[in-house]
N, C-alpha and C positions, 0 to 999 in steps of 0.2 A: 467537543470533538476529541478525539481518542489519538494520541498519538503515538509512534513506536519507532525507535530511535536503531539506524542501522550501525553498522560497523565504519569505526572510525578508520578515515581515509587519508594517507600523507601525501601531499601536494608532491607532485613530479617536480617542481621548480626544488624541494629543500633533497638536505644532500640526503645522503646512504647512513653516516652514521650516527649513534645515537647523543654525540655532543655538538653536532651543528643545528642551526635554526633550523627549524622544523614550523610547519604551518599542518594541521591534521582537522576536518570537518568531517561531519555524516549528516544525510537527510533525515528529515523527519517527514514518515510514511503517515502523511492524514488521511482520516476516512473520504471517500467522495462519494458523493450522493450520486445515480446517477439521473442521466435529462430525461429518462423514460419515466420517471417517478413523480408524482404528484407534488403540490408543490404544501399542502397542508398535515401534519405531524399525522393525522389518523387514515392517509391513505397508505399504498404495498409502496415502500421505497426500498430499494438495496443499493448498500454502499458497498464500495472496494477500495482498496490499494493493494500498494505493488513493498514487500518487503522481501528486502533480501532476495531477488528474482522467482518470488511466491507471489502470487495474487489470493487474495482474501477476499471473501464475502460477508456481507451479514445483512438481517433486518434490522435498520436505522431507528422504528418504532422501538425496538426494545435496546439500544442503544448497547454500554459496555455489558450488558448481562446477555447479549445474542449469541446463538452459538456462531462461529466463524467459519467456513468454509474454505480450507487452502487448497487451492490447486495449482502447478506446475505451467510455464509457461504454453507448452503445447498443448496442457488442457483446458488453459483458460482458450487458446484460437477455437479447440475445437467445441466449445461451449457455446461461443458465438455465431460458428458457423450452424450450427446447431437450428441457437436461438431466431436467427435471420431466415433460416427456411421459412 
């Protein structure tokens, strides 16, 4: 699984400046398979995630060599809506 590491985050609880405790985290954006996809390596699966408020696509078959699909959050709604007609 493919991971991709967002921007580091400083916790609202530590202070403002840069010689107090400080606590800072980021997610890591894994690919997800989705439930519409077959459940065996050689059928059409496509994964996504959500990086940096970009959604991604790819086919899972071809794994990190896929090309990636980024699109914006209004275009992934209107992708769905789309696909749901």
């Amino acid at each position: 699984m493919t991971h991709v590491t967002g921007p580091w985050r400083k916790s609202s609880r530590s202070g403002q400046s840069n010689g107090t405790a400080c606590v800072e985290a980021r997610a890591v954006a894994t690919w997800r398979k989705s439930s519409r996809s077959g459940q065996s390596n050689g059928t059409n699966c496509v994964e996504a995630r959500l990086v940096e408020a970009t959604f991604q696509l790819r086919d899972s078959k071809l794994g990190d060599g896929s090309p990636t699909l980024a699109m914006t959050n209004s275009d992934w709604r209107g992708l769905l809506t789309l696909i749901r007609r």
